[in-house]
KELUMLUM-31008 format. One record per residue (C-alpha): residue in three letters; x, y, z. Coordinates in steps of 0.25 Angstrom, whole numbers, padded with zeros to 4 digits, always signed. Layout:
# KELUMLUM-31008
alaXYZ ...
# end
This chain:
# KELUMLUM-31008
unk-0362-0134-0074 unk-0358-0119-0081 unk-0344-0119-0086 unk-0342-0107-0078 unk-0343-0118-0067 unk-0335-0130-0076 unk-0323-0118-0075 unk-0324-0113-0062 unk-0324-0125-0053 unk-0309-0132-0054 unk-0307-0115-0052 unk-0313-0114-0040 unk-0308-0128-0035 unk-0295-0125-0036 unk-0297-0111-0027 unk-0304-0118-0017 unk-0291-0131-0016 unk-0284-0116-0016 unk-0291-0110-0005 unk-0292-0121+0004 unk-0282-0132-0001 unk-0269-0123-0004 unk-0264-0120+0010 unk-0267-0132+0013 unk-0260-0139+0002 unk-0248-0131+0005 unk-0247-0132+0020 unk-0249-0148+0023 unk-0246-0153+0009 unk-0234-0146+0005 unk-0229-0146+0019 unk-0232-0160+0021 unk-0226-0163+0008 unk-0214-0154+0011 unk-0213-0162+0026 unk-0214-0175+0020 unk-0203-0173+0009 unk-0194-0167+0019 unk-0195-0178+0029 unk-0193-0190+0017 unk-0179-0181+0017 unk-0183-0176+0002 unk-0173-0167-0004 unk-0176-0152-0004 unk-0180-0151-0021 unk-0192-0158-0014 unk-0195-0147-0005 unk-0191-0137-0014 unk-0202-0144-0025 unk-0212-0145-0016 unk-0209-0129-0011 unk-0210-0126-0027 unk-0223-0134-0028 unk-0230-0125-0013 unk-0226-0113-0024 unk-0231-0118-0035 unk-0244-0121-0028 unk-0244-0106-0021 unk-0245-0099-0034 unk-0253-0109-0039 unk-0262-0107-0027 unk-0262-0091-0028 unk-0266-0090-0042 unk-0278-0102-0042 unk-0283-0091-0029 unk-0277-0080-0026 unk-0281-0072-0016 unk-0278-0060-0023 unk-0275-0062-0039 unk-0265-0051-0040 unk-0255-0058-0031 unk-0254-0069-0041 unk-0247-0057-0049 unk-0230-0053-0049 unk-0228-0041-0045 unk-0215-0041-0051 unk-0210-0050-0039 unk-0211-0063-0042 unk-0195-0064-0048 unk-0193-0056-0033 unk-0202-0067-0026 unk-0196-0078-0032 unk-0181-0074-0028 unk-0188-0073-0013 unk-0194-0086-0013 unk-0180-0093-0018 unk-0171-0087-0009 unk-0181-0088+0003 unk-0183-0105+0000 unk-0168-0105-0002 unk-0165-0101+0010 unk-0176-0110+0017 unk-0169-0122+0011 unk-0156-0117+0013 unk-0157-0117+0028 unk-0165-0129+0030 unk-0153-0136+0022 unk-0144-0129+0031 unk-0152-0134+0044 unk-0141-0146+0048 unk-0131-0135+0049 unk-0139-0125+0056 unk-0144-0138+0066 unk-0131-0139+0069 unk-0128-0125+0073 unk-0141-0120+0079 unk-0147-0133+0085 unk-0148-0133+0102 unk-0154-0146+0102 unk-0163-0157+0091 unk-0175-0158+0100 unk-0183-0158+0087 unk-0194-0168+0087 unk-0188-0176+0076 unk-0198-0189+0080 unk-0209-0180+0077 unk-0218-0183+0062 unk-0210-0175+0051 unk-0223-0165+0051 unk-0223-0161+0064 unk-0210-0156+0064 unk-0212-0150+0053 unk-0224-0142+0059 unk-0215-0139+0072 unk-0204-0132+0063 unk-0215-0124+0057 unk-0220-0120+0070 unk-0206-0115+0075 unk-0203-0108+0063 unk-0216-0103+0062 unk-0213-0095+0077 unk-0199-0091+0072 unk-0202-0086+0059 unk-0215-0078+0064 unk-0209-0070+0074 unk-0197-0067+0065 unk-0208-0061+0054 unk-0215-0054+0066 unk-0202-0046+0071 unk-0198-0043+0055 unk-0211-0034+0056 unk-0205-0029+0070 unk-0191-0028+0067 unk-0185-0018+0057 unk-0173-0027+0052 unk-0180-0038+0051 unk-0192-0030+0043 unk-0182-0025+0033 unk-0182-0040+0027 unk-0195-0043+0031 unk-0200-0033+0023 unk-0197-0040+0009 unk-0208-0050+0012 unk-0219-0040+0016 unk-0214-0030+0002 unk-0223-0038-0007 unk-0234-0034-0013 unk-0243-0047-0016 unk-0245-0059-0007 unk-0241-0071-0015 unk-0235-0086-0011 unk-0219-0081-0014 unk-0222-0069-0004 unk-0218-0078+0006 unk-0204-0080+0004 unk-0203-0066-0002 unk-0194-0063+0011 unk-0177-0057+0013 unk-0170-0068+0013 unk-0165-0061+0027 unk-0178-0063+0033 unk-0182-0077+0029 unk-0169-0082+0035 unk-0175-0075+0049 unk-0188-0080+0050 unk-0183-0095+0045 unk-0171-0094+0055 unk-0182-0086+0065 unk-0191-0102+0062 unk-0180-0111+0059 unk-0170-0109+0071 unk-0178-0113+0083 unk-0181-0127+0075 unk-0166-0127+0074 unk-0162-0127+0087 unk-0170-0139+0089 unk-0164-0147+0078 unk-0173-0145+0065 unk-0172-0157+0055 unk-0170-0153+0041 unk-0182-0161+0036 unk-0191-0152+0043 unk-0184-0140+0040 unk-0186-0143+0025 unk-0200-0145+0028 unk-0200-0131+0036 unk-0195-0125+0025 unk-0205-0128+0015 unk-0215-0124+0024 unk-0212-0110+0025 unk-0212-0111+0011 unk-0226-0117+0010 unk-0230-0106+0021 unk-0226-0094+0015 unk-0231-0097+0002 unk-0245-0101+0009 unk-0244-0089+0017 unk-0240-0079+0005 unk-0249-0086-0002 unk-0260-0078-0013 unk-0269-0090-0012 unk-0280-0086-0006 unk-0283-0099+0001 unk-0289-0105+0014 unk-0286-0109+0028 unk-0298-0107+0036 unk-0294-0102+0050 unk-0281-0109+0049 unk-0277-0094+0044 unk-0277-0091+0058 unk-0267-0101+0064 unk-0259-0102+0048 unk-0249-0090+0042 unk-0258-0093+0029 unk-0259-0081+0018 unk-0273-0076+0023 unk-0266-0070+0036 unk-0251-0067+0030 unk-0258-0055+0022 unk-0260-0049+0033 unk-0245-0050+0037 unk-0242-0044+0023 unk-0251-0031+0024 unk-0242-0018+0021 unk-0246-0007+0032 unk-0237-0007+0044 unk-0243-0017+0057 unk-0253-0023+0049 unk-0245-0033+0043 unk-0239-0036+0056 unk-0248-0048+0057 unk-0248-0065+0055 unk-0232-0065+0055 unk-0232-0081+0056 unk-0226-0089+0046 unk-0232-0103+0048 unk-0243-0100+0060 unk-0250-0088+0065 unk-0248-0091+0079 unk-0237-0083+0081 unk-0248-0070+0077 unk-0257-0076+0086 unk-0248-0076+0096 unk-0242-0062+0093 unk-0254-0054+0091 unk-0250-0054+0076 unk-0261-0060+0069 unk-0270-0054+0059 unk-0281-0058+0050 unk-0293-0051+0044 unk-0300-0064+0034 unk-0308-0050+0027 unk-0295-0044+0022 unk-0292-0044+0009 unk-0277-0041+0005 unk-0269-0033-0009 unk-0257-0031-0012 unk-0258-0017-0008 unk-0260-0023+0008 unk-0246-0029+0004 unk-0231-0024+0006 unk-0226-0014+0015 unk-0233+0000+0015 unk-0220+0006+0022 unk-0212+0001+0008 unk-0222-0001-0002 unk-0209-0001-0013 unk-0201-0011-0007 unk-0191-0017-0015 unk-0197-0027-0025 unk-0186-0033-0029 unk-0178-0046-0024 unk-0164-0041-0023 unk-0170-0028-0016 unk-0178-0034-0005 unk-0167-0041-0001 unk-0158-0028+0000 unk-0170-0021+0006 unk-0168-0023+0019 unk-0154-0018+0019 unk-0157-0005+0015 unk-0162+0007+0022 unk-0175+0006+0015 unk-0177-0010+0019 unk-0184-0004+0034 unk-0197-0001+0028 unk-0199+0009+0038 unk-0214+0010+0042 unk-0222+0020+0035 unk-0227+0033+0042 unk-0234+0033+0055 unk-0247+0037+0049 unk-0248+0025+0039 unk-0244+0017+0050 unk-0256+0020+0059 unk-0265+0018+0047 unk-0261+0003+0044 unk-0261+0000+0058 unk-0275+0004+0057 unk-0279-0004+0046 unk-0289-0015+0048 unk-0283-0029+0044 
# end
């Protein structure tokens, strides 16, 4: 045996446990360790160790196959990124603590299926959440104030795991109220809502994810990374595609979906080409959409026309 081949093999072992054993990995263990932990009544540190350790395994992921290698690189944004991602969980796990109290406000009957195995619950909260949140992220593309904030998350200018909390605090609390309030109505247990929680976490770190890993045609019923790209293309109407969080049935269903398995993607397919300088900052994103500027008015008609045109 060549050493080139005694050096290379634990290499390309990893890539391939990377490929087709990451998602995976993340979707049925840590939400089935998340599940588990959360119906055993563990407290939140757990939840919030086992969210650190999904990060942890998403870099790790992005840099032993990245689909592209200059993705795995700061673009001065990983301070701003960071700030996101901890507001964003905060919030999360603020209102999943503050579901007894909501409950109690917002709650028409408890017809949830509390006799049902902790996992399927589970499942049917993502399920109603997943049909909330979508149509939420489908109108912030229709609906000027809602795109103001919306508009922070589709600014960056690589596609990495943290991109998917990378959102206005205004606009997450939409979509999760947008998820979380049917389940609400019908008398969400807090057990499942932790576990919820940690698997929108899960989600959009798989979904934002610069691992270039696997699925097989599961990429067409699953909100993986290999469609989101297309979601995150810069031109206006061409990124107007795969708006579900969790599921793509909602773009079935809407005429929304949108995958080309030949196309490759950059950074320069990314952002906004009506404001390719919007605000890099954290503290600036957040003021964005207050301002006149935070429209992000398409561009002329001409260049309009010629994205629509593009092939996908």
């Amino acid at each position: 045996m060549s050493t080139t081949t005694v050096t290379t093999t634990p290499v390309r072992v990893l890539r391939a446990a990377v490929r087709y054993g990451y998602a995976p990995a993340m979707l049925l263990g840590v939400n089935g360790a998340g599940i588990a932990l959360a119906s055993a009544g563990a407290g939140k540190i757990w939840l919030l160790a086992l969210l650190a350790a999904a990060i942890a395994a998403s870099f790790t992921a992005e840099r032993i196959l990245p689909y592209d290698q200059a993705w795995n690189r700061p673009l001065d944004d990983g301070g701003r990124d960071a700030a996101h991602t901890i507001v964003n969980e905060a919030l999360i796990l603020g209102s999943v603590a503050a579901i007894p109290a909501l409950a109690a406000v917002v709650s028409i009957a408890d017809i949830w299926p509390h006799a049902w195995p902790m996992w399927t619950q589970v499942l049917l909260a993502v399920l109603v959440a997943d049909a909330g949140i979508t149509l939420v992220h489908l109108a912030s593309h229709k609906m000027g104030p809602l795109w103001r904030f919306h508009a922070v998350h589709h600014s960056v200018k690589r596609f990495y795991g943290l991109n998917g909390l990378m959102k206005h605090p205004a606009h997450q609390t939409a979509e999760m109220t947008a998820g979380v309030a049917p389940l609400l109505v019908i008398g969400l247990p807090v057990d499942v809502a932790s576990a919820l929680a940690l698997a929108v976490a899960v989600q959009l770190l798989l979904q934002h994810s610069n691992a270039d890993y696997r699925v097989g045609p599961a990429r067409h019923l699953l909100a993986l990374n290999e469609g989101h790209r297309f979601h995150h293309l810069k031109r206006a109407g061409i990124g107007d595609v795969n708006f579900g969080l969790f599921t793509l049935v909602w773009d079935h269903l809407l005429g929304t979906y949108s995958h080309d398995p030949a196309r490759r993607f950059t950074s320069d397919d990314l952002g906004m080409a009506a404001k390719p300088h919007y605000p890099s900052r954290y503290l600036a994103q957040l003021g964005e959409p207050f301002r006149r500027s935070g429209a992000c008015a398409p561009g002329p008609a001409a260049d309009g026309a010629a994205a629509m045109a593009e092939p996908i």
